[in-house]
Backbone of each chain as ProteinMPNN parsed JSONL, in Angstrom:
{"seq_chain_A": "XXXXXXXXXXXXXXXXXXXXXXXXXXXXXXXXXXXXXXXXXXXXXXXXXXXXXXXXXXXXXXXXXXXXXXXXXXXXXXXXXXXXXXXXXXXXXXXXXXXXX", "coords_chain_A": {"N_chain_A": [[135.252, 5.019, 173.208], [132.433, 7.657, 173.929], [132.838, 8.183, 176.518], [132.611, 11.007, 178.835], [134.426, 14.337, 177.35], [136.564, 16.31, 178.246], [138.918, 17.289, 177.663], [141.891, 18.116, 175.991], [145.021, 16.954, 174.661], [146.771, 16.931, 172.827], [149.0, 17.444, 170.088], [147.521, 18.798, 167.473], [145.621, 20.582, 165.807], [142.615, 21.663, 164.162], [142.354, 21.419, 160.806], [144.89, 21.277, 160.397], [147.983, 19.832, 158.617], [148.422, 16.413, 158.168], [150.167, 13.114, 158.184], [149.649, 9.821, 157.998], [151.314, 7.569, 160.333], [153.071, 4.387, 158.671], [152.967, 2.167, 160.665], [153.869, -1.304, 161.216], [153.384, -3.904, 163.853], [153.39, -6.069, 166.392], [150.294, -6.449, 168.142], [147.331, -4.829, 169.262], [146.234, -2.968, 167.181], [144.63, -0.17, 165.895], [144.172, 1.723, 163.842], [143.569, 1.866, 160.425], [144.747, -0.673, 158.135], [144.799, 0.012, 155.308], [144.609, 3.212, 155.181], [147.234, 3.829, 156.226], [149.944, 5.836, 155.866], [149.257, 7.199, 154.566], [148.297, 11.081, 153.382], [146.446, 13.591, 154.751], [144.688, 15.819, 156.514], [143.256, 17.377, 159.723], [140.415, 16.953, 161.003], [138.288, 17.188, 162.727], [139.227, 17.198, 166.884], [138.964, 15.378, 168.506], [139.396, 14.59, 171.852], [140.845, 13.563, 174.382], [141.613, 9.95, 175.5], [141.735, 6.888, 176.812], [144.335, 4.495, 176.484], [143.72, 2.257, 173.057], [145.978, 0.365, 172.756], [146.605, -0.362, 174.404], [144.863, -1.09, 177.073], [143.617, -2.983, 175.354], [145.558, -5.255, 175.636], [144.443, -5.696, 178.822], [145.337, -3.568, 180.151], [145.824, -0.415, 181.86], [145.535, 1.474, 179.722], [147.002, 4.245, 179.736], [149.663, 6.517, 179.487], [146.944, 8.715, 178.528], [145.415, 8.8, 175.148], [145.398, 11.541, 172.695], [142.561, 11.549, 170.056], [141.269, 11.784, 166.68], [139.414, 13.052, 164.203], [140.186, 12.205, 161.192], [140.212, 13.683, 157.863], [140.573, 12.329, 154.753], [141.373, 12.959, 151.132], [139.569, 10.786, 148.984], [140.526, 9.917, 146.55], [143.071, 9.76, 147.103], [143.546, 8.309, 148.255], [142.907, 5.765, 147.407], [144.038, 3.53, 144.324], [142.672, 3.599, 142.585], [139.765, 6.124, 142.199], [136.248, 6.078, 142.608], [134.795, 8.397, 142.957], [136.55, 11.278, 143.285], [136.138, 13.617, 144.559], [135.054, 13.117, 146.647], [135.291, 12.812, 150.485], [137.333, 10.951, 153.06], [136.533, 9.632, 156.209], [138.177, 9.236, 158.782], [138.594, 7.829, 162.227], [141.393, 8.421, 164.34], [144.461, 8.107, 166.324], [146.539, 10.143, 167.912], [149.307, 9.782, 168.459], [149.545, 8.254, 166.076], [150.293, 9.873, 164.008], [151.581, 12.198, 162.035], [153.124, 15.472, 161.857], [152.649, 17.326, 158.882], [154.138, 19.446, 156.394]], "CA_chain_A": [[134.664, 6.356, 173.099], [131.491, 7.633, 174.717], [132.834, 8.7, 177.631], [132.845, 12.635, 178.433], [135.63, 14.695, 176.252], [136.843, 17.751, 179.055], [140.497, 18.169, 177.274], [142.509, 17.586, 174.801], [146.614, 17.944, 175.222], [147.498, 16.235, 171.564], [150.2, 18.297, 169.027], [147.183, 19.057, 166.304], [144.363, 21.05, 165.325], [141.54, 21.428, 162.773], [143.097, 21.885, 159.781], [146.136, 20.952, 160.667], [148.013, 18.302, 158.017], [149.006, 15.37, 158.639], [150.453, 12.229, 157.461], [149.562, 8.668, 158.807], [152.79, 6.545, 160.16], [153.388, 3.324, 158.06], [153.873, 1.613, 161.122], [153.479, -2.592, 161.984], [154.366, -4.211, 165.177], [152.504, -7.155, 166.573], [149.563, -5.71, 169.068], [145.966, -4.252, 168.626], [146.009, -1.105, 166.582], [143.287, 0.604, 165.904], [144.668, 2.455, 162.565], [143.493, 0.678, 159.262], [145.823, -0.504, 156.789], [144.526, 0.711, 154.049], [145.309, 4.546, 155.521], [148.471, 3.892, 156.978], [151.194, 5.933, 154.981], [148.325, 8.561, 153.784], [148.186, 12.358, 154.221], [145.081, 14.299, 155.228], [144.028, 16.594, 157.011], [142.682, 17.082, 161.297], [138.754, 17.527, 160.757], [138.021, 17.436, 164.517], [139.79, 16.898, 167.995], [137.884, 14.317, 169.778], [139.634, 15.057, 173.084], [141.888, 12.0, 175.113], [140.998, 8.725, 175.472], [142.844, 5.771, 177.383], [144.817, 3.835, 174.406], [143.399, 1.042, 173.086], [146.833, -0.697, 172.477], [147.126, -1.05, 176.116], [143.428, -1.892, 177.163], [143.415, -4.888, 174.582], [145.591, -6.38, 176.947], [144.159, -5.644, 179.992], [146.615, -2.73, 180.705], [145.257, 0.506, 182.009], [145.53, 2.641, 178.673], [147.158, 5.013, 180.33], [148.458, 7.757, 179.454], [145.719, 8.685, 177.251], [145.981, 9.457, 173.731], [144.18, 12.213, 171.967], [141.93, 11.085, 169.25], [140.823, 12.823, 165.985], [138.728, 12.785, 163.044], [140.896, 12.676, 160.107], [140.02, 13.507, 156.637], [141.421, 12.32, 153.141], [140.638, 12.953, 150.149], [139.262, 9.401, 148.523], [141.768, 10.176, 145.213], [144.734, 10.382, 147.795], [143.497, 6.769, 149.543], [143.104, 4.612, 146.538], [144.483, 4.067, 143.268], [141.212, 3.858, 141.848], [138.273, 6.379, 143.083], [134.837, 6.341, 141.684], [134.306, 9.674, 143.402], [137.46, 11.532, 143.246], [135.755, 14.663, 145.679], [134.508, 12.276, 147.794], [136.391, 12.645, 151.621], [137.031, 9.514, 153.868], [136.775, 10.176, 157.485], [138.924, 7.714, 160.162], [139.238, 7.826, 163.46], [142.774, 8.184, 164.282], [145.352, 8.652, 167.704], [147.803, 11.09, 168.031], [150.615, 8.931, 167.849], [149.864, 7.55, 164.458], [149.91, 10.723, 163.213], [153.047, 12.933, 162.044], [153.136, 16.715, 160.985], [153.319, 17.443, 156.932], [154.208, 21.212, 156.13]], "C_chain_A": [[133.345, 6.381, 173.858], [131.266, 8.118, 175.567], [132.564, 10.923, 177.066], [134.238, 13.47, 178.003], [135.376, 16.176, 177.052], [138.247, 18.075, 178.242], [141.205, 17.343, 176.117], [144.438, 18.143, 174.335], [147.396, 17.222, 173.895], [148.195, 17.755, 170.962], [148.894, 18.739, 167.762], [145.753, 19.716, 166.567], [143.472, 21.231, 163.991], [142.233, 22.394, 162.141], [144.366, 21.53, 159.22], [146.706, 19.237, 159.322], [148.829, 17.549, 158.54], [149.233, 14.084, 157.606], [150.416, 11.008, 158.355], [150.571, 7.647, 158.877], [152.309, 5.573, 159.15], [153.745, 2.414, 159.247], [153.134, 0.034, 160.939], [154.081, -3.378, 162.955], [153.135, -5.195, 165.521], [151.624, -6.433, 168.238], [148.338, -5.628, 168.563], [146.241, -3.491, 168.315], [144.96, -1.24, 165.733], [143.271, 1.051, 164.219], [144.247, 1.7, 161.354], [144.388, 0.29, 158.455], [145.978, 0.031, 155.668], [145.155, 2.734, 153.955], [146.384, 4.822, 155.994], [149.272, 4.313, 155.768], [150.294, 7.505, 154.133], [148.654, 9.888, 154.761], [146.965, 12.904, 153.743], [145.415, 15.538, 156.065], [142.73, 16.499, 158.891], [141.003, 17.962, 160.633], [138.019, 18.138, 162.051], [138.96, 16.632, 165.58], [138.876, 16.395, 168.897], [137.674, 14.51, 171.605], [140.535, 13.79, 173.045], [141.11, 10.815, 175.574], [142.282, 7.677, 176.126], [143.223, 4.662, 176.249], [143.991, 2.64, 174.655], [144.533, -0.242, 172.931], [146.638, -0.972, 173.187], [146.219, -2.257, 176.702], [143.616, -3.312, 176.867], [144.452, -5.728, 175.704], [145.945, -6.179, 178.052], [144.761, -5.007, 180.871], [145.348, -1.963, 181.464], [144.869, 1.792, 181.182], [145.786, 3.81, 179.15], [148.85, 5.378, 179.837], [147.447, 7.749, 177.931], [146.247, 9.199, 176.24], [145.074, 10.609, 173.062], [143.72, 11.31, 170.606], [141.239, 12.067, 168.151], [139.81, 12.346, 164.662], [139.529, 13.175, 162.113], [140.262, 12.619, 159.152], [140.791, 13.122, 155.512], [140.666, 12.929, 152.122], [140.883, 11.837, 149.405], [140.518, 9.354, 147.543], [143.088, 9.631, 146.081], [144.765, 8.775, 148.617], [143.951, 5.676, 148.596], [143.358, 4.826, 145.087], [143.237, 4.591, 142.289], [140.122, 4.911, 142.709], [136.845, 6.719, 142.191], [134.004, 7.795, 142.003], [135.089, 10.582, 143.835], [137.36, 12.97, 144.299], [135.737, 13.804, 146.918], [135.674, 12.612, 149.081], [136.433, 11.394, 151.865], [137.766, 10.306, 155.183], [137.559, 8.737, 158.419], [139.517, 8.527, 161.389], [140.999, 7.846, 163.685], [143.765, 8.987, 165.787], [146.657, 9.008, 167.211], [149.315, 10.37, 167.654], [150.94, 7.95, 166.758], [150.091, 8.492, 163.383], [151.658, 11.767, 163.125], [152.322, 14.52, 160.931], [153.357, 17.069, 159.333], [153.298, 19.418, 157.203], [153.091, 21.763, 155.48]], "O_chain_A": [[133.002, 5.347, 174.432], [130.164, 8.565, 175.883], [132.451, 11.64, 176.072], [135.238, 12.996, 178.542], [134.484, 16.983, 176.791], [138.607, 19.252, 178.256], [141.008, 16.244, 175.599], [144.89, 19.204, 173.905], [148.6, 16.987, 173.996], [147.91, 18.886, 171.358], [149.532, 19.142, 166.789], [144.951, 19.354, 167.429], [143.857, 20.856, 162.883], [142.611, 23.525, 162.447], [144.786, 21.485, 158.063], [146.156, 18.144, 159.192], [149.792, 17.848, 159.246], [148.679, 13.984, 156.511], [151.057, 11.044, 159.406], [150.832, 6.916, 157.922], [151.188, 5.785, 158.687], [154.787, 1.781, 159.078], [151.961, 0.012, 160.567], [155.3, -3.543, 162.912], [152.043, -5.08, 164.964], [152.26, -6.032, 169.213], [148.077, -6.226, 167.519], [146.74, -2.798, 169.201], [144.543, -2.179, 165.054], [142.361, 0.676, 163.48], [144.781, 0.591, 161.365], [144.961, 1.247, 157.934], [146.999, 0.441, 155.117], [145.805, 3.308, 153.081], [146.66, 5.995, 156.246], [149.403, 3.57, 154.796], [150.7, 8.429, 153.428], [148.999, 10.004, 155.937], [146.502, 12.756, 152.612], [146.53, 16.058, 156.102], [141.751, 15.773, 159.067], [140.716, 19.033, 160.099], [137.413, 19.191, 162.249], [139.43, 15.543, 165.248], [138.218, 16.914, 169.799], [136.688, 14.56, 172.342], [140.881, 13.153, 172.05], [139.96, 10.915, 176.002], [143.487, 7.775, 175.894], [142.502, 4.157, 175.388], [143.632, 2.115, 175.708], [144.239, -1.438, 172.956], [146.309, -2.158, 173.168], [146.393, -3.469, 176.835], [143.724, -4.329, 177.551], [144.091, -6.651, 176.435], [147.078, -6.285, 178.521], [144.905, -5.366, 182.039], [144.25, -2.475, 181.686], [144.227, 2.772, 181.56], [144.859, 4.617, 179.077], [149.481, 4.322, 179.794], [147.337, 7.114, 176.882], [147.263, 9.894, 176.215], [143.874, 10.345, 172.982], [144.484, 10.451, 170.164], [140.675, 13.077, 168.572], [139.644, 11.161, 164.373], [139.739, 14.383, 162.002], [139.528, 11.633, 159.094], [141.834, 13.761, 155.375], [139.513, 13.345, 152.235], [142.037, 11.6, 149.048], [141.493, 8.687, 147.889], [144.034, 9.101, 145.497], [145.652, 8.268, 149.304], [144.907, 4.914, 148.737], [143.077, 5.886, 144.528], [143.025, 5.576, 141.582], [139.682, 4.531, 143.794], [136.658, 7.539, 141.293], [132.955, 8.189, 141.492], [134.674, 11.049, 144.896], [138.404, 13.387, 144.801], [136.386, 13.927, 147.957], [136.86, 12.678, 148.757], [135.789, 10.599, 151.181], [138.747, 11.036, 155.325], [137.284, 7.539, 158.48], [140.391, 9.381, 161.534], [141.693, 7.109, 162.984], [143.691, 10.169, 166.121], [147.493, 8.486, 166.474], [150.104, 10.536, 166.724], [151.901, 7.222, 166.514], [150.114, 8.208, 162.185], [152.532, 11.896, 163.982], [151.577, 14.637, 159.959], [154.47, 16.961, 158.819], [152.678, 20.218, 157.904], [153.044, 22.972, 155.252]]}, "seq_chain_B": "XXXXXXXXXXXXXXXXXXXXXXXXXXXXXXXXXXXXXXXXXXXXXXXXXXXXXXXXXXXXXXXXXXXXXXXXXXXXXXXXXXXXXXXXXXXXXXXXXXXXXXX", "coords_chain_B": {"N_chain_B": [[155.285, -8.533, 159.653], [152.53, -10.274, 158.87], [149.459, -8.88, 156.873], [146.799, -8.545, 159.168], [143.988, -10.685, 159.729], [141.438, -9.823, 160.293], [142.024, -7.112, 159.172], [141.041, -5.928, 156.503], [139.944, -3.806, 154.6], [139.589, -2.508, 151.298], [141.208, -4.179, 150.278], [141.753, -6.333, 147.345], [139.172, -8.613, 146.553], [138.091, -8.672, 149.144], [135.623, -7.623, 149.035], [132.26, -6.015, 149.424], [130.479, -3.949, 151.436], [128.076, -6.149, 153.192], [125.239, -4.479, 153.771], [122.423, -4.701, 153.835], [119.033, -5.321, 155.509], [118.525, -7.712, 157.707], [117.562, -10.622, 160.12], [118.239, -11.265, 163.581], [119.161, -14.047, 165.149], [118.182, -15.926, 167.685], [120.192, -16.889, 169.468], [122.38, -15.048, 168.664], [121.511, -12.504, 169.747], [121.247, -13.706, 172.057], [124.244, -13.723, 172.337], [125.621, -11.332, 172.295], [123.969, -10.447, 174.516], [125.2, -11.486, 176.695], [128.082, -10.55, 176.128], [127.696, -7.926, 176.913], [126.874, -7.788, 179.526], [129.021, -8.626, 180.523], [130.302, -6.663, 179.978], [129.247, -4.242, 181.676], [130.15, -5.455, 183.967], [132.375, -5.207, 184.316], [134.419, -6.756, 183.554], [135.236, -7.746, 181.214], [137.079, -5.991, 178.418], [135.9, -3.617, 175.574], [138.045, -3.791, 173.376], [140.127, -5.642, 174.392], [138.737, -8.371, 173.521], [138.15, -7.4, 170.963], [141.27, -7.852, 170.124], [141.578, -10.408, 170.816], [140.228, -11.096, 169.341], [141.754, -10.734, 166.775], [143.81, -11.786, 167.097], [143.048, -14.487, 166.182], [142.864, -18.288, 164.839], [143.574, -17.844, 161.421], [142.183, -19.052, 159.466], [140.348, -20.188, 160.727], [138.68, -17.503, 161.603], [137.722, -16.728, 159.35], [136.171, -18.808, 158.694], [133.799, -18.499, 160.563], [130.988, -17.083, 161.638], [129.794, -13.551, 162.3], [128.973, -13.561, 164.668], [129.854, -15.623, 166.178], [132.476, -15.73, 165.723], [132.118, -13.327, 167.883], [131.351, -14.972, 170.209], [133.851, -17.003, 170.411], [135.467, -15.131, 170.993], [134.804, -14.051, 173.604], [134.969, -16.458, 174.791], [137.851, -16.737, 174.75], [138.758, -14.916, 176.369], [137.4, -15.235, 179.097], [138.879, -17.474, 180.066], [141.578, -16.59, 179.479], [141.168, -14.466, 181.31], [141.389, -16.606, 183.657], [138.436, -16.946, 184.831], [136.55, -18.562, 184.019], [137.942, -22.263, 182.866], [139.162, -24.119, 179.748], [138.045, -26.452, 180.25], [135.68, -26.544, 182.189], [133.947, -24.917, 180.449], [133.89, -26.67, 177.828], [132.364, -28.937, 179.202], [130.287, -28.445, 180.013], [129.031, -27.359, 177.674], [128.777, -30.15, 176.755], [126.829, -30.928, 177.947], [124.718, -29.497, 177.2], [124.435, -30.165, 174.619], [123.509, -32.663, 175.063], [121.377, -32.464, 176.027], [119.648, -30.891, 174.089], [120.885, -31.904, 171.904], [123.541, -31.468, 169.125], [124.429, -28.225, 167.897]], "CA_chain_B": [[154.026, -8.719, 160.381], [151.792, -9.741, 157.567], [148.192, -8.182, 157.296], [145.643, -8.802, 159.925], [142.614, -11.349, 159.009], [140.369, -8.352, 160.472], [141.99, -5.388, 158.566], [141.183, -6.498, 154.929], [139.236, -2.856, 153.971], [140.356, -2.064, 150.152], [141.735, -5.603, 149.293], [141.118, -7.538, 146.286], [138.186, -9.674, 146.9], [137.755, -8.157, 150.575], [133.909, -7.243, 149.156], [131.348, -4.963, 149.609], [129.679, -4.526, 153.024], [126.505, -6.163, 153.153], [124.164, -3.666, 154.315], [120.875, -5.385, 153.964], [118.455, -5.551, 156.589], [118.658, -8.814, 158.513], [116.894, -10.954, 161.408], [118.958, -12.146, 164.495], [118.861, -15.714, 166.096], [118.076, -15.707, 169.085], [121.725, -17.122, 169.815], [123.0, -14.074, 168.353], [120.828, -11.708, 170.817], [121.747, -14.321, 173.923], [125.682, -13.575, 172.263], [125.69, -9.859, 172.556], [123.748, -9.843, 175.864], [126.344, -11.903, 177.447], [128.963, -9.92, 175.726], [127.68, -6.381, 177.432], [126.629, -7.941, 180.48], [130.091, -8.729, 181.205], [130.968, -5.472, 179.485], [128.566, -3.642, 182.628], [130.212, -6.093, 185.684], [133.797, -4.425, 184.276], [134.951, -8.323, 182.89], [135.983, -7.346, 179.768], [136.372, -3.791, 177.268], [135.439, -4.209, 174.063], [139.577, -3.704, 173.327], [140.367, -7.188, 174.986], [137.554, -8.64, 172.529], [138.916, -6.649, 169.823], [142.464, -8.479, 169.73], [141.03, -12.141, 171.116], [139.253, -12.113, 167.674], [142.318, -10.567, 165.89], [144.825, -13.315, 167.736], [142.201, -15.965, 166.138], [143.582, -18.552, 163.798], [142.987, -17.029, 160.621], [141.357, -19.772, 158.785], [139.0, -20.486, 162.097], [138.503, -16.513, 161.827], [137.213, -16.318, 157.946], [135.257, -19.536, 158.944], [132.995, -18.131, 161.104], [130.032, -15.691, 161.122], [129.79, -12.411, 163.292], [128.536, -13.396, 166.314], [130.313, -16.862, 166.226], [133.989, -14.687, 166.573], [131.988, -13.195, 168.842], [131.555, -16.021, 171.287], [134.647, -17.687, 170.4], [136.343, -14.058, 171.778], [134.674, -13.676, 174.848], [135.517, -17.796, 175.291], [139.449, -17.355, 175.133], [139.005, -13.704, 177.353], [136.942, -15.652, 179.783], [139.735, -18.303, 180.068], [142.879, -15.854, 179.949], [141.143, -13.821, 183.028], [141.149, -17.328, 184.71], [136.75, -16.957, 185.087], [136.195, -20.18, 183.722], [138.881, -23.333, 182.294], [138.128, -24.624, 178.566], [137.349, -28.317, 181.164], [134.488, -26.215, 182.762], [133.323, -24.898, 179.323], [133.296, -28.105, 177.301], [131.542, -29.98, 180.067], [128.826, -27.369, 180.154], [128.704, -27.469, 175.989], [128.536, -31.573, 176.23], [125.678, -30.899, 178.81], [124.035, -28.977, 176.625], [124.417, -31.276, 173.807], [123.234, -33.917, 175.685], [119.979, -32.266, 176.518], [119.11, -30.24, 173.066], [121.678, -32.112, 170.297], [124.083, -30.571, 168.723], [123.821, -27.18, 166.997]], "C_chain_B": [[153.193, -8.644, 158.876], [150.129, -9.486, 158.038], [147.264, -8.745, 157.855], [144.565, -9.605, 159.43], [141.538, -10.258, 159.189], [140.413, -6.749, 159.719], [141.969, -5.553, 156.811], [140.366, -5.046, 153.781], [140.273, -2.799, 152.429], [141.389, -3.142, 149.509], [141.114, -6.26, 148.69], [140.286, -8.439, 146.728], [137.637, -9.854, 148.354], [135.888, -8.234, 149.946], [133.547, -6.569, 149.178], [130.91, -5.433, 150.925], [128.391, -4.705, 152.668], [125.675, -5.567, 154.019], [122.511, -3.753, 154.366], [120.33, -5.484, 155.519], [118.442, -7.124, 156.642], [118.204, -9.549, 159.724], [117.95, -11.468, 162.083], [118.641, -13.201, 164.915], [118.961, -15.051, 167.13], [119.317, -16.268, 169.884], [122.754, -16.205, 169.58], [123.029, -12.836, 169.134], [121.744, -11.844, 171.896], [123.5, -13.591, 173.585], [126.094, -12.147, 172.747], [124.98, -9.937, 174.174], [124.874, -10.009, 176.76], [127.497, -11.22, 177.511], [128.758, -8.602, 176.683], [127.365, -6.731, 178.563], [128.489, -8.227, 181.349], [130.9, -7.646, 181.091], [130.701, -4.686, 181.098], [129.546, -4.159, 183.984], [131.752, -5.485, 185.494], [134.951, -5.678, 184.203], [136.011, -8.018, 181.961], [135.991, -5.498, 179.303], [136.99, -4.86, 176.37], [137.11, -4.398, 173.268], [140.162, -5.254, 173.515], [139.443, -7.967, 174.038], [138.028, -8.88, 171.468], [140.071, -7.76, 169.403], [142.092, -10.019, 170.21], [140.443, -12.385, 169.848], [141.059, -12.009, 166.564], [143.385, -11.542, 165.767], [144.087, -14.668, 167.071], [142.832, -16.62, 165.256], [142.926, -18.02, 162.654], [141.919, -17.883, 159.99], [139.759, -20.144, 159.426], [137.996, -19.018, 161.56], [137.337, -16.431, 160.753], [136.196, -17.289, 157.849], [134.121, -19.295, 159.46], [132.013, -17.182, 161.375], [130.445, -14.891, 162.596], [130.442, -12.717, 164.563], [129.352, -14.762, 166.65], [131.529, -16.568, 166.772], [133.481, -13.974, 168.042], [132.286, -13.948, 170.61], [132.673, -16.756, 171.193], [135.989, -16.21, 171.293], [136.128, -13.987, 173.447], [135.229, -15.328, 175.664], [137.474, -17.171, 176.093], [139.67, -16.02, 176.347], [138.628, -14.476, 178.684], [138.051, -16.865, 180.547], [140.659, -17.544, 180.535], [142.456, -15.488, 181.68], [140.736, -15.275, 184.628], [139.699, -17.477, 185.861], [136.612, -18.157, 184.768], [137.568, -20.977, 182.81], [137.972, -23.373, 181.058], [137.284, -25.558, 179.647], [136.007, -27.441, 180.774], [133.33, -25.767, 180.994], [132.762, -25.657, 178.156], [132.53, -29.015, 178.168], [130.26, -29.434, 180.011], [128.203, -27.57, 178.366], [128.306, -29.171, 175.588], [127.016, -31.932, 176.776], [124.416, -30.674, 177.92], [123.202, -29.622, 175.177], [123.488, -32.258, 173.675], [121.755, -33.806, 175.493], [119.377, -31.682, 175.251], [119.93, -30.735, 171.922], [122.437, -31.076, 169.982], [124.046, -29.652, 168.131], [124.147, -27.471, 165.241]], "O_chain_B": [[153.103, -7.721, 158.067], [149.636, -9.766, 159.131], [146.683, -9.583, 157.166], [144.085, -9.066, 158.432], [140.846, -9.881, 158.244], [139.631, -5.802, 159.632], [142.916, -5.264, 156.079], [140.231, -5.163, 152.563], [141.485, -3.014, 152.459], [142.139, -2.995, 148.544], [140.086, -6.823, 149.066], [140.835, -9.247, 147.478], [136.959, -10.803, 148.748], [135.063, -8.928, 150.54], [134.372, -5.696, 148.909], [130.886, -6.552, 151.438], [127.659, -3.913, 152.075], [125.377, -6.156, 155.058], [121.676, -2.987, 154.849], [121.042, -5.678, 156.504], [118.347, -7.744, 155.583], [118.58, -8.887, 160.692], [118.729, -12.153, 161.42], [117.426, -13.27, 165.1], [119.546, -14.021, 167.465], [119.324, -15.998, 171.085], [123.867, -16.344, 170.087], [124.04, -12.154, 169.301], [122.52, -11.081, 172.472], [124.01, -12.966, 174.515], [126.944, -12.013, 173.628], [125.648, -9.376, 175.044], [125.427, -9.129, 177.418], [128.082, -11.111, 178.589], [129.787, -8.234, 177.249], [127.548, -5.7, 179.209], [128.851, -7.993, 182.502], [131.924, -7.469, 181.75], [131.704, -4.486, 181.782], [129.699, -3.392, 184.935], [132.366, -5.274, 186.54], [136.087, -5.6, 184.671], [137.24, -8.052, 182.0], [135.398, -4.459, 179.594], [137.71, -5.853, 176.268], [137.172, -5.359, 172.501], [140.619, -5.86, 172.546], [140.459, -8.495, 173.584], [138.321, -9.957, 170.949], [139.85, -8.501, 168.445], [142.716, -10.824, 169.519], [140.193, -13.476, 169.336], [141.455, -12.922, 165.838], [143.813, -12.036, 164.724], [144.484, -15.789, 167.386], [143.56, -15.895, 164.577], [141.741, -17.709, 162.776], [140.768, -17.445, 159.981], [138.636, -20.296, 158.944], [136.838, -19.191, 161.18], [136.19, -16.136, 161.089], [135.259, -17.015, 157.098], [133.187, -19.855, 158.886], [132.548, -16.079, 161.262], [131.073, -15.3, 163.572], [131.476, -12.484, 165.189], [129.418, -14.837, 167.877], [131.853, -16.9, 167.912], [134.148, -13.995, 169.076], [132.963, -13.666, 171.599], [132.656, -17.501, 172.172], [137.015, -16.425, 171.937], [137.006, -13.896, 174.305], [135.738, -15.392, 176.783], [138.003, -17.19, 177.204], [140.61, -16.089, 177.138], [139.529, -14.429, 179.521], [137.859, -17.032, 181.751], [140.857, -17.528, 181.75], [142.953, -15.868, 182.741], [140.245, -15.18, 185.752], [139.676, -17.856, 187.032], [136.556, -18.885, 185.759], [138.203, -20.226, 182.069], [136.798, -23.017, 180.957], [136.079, -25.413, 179.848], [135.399, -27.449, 179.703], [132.27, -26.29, 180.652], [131.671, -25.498, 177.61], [132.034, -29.979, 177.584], [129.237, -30.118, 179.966], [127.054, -27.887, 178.059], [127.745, -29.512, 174.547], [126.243, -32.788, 176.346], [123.404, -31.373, 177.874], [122.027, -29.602, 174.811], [122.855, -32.653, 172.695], [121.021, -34.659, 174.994], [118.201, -32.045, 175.248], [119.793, -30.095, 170.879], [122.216, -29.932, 170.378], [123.319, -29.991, 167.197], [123.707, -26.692, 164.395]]}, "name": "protein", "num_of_chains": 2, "seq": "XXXXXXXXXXXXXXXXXXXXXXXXXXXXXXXXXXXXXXXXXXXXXXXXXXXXXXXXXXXXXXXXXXXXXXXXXXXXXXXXXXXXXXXXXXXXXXXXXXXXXXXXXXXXXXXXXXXXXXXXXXXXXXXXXXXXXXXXXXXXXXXXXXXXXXXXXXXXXXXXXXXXXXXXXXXXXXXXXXXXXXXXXXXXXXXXXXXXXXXXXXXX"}
């Protein structure tokens, strides 16, 4: 990240819900475990970014992925929450991400 | 694929982050300069880094502080991109040795 953010050609917008794949496959991903399999909510659209699967090894991250600010709500992350309003924000690319109704 | 030594957020006995203020070694400084200096010449991205620590053996991984993964990442990147051999790197580390003892 860092760079400048001119566009953004991902499937989602603010507001928009979503549900985070379950996926694992041997690689870098970015995605945490802990949120993988959760649904939220698009907070902001970052814009596109060159993947980091690729990058990590020494690809070109290309094509780019959009990138977003997802929200949860803490309750919805863990079994336990000591602050059951509380959000949790994560970074998160387009292709970890699937439509909920 | 079982879970990552690096992705441990929200597991049993994972921890709390220690957020305390803290002084650097000056080996910790030299680690990061080196690290972004090669970041600047277009060597490495932080991505390549990223998975050289996550590829680490795990036990090595949980062994070691910060900046220690640090330098042990930019080692095996420095190697893969065929910049320097371990040879050249242990000869330089026995050098070093030689002249200041071991750390």
């Amino acid at each position: 990240m860092g760079r400048a953010v001119t566009s953004a050609t991902g499937r989602f917008r603010p507001g928009d819900r979503v549900k985070v794949k379950f996926e694992d496959r041997p690689g870098h991903l970015r995605t945490p475990w802990y949120i993988r399999g959760k649904s939220g909510w698009i907070e902001k659209v970052y814009g596109d970014f060159l993947n980091p699967e690729s990058l990590a090894f020494g690809k070109d991250g290309l094509p780019k992925k959009t990138l977003y600010l997802v929200a949860f709500n803490q309750a919805d992350v863990w079994e336990k929450s000591a602050v059951p309003k509380d959000k949790l924000l994560v970074d998160i690319y387009d292709h970890w991400l699937e439509p909920l109704a | 694929m079982a879970r990552g030594h690096h992705d441990i957020g929200g597991l049993p006995g994972a921890g709390s982050i220690d957020v305390t203020e803290h002084q650097l070694a000056d080996w910790e400084i030299l680690a990061d300069a080196v690290n972004q200096a090669l970041g600047a010449r277009g060597v490495k991205r932080t991505d390549e880094m990223r998975r050289a620590r996550e590829e680490m053996d795990s036990s090595a991984y949980r062994d070691m502080t910060y900046y220690e993964r640090w330098i042990a990442s930019i080692e095996t990147i420095l190697i893969e991109k065929n910049i320097l051999t371990k040879a050249e790197i242990d000869k330089k580390l026995a050098e070093f040795e030689s002249k200041w003892g071991e750390p």
